[in-house]
N, C-alpha and C positions, 0 to 999 in steps of 0.2 A: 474531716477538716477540709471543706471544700473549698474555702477561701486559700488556702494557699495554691491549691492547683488551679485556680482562675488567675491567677499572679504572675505577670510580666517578668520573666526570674531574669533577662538580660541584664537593665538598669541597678536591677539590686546586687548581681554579682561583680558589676565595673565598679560600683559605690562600695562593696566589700573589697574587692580587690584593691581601691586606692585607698582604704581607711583601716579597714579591717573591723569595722561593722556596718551596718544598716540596719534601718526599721521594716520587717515584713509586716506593717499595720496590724491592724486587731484581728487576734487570730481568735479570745473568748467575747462571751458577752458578760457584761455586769452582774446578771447571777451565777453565771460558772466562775466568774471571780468571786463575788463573795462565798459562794460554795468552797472551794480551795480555800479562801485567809483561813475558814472557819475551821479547815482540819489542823488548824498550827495545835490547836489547846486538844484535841484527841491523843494524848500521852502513845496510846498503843498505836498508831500509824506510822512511829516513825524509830530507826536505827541506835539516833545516836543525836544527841542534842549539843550545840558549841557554843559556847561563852566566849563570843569573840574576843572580848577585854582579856580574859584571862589568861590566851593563848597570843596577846598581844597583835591581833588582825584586825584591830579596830573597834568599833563601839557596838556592840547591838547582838542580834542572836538570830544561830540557822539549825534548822533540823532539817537530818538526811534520812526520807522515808528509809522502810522495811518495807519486803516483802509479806502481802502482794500492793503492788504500787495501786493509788487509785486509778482508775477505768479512764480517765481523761489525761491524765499527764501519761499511760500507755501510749493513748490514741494521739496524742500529740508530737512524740518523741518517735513512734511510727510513720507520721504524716509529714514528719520533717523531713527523716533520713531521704526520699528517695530525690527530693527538690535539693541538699545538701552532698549529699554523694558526689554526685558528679563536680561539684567546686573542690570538694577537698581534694578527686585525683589528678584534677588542672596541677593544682598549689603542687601534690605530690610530683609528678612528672617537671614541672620546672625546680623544681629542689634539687631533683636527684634522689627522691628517697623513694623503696620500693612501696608497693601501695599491697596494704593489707585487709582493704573492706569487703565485704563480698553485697551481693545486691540486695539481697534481702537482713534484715536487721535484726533480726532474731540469730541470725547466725553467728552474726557478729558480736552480739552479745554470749552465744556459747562458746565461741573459742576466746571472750575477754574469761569467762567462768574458768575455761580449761588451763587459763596461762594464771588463776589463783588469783583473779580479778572477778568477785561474785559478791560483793555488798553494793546494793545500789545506789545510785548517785543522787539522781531527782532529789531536790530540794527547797524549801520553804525558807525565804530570811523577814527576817522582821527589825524594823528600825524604828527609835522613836526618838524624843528631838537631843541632839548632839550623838546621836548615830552615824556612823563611818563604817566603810570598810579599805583597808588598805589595800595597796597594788598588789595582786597576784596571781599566779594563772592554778588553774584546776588539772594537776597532773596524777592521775593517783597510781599508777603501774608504767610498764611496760608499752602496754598497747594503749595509745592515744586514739581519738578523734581532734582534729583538727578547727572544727568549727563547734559551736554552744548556742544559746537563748538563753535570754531573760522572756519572763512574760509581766508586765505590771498586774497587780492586782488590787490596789489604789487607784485613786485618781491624782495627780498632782494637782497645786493649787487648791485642789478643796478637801482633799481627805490631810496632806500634807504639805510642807512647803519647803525646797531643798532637795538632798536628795539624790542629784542628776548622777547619771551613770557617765562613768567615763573611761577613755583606753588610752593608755601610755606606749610609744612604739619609741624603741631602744634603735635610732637608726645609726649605721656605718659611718664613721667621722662627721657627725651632724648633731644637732640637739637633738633634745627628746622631742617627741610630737606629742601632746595631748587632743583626743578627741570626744566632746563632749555628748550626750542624748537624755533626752527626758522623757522617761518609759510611762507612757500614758495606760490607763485604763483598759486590758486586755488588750493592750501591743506588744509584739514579740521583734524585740531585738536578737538579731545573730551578731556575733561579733568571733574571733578567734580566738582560741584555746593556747595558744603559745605564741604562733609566729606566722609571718603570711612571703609571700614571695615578693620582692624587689628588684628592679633592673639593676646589676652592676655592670663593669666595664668586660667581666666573664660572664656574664649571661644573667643567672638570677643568685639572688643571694637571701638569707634570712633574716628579713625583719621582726625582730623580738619584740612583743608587746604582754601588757600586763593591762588589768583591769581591776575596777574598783568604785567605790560611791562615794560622793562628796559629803558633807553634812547634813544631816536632816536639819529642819529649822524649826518646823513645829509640826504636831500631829502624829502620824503613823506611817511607814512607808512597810509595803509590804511584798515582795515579788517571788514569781516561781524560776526555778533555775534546771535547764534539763542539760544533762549532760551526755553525753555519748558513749562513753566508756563505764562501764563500772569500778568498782574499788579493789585494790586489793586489802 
C-alpha cells in the first residue's frame, strides 16, 4: 500500500486532531473494490452476519469476516497501523492513559488474542435505499485501538445516492458537533474509535464521539470497515 507512505500524514493528523476524522484518499482501485463488494454473498468468508434492524442499529446489513481474512484487508490493516500508531500515542500521552501498542501489529493482535479478544473485526456493511446506521462506537473488549477506516466500495452519486458518513462529538458544556464525509470510491476515511483529545482549562480532556451513516436514498452503498482490535 504504497500510497499511504507517499502521504503527507502532518495536515491529515491536525484535520483528525480537530475533527476526529479525515479522508486518506483512495487507498483501492475500482476492481479491488469491486473484488471485495463481491465477497459479501461468499456465506463461508465470514464470522457472523447482523440484521441491523433487528438489533435496532439502524437499517441495512454487516458481516464480520472469519478467519483467514482476505489477503487485502490483511495488507491493508498492516499498512495502516504504522502511519496510525504514532497519532493514537499523541491522543494517549495527552489523556493521561498508559499506552499499550507495540510497533509491530501482529503483536498487537496476539496479546488482543491472549486478553480473550480473538474473533476478527474487519467487516463488510451493505445498505440499500432507506438504510441507516445509528451513532455508535466499535468497542468489543478490554483492549481498544483508538483510531479505524471506512474504505468506500461504491461510488456515490452513481452507484448510490445518500448515504454520507458522519461523526457526532459529545463535547464538555457545549452542543453536540456533527461531522459530515462522503466516502468515495476506494477512499479510506479514518476517524476515531471513541474519543479524541481536547484543550481544557486542565490540560486535555476527552471528547466523546460516535459515528454512523445517514440515509441511503437510492441504490446500493457498500463499504469495508477495518478495525484494530479484535473481538472478544
Amino acid at each position: 500500500m504504497r500510497a499511504l507512505d507517499r502521504l503527507d500524514w502532518t495536515p491529515l493528523r491536525a484535520e483528525l486532531d480537530e475533527l476526529g476524522l479525515v479522508s486518506a484518499g483512495r487507498v483501492l482501485s475500482g476492481p479491488q473494490c469491486r473484488a471485495l463488494a463481491a465477497l459479501y454473498d461468499e456465506d463461508g468468508r465470514f464470522r457472523s452476519t447482523i440484521d441491523m434492524a433487528r438489533h435496532r442499529f439502524g437499517e441495512g446489513e454487516y458481516r464480520y469476516f472469519g478467519h483467514p481474512l482476505p489477503d487485502l484487508v490483511t495488507e491493508l490493516r498492516a499498512a495502516f497501523w504504522p502511519h496510525l500508531l504514532p497519532i493514537a500515542r499523541d491522543w494517549a500521552e495527552r489523556l493521561g492513559r498508559p499506552e499499550a501498542w507495540p510497533d509491530d501489529f501482529g503483536q498487537w493482535l496476539e496479546r488482543c488474542h491472549r486478553a480473550g479478544q480473538a474473533r476478527p473485526t474487519p467487516l463488510l456493511l451493505r445498505y440499500r435505499p432507506g438504510g441507516w446506521n445509528a451513532l455508535h462506537r466499535d468497542l468489543y473488549g478490554d483492549l481498544v485501538f483508538p483510531l479505524q477506516v471506512v474504505v468506500g466500495l461504491d461510488e456515490p452519486g452513481t452507484d448510490y445516492t445518500g448515504g454520507e458518513f458522519l461523526v457526532v462529538e459529545n463535547r464538555m458544556r457545549a452542543q453536540s458537533r456533527a461531522t459530515t464525509a462522503v466516502v468515495g470510491q476506494g477512499e479510506a476515511v479514518i476517524f476515531t474509535t471513541r474519543d479524541r483529545p481536547v484543550r481544557s482549562a486542565r490540560g486535555w480532556s476527552a471528547a466523546s464521539l460516535r459515528h454512523g451513516v445517514s440515509v441511503v436514498r437510492s441504490g446500493q452503498r457498500r463499504t469495508l470497515g477495518l478495525i484494530f482490535h479484535d473481538a472478544a
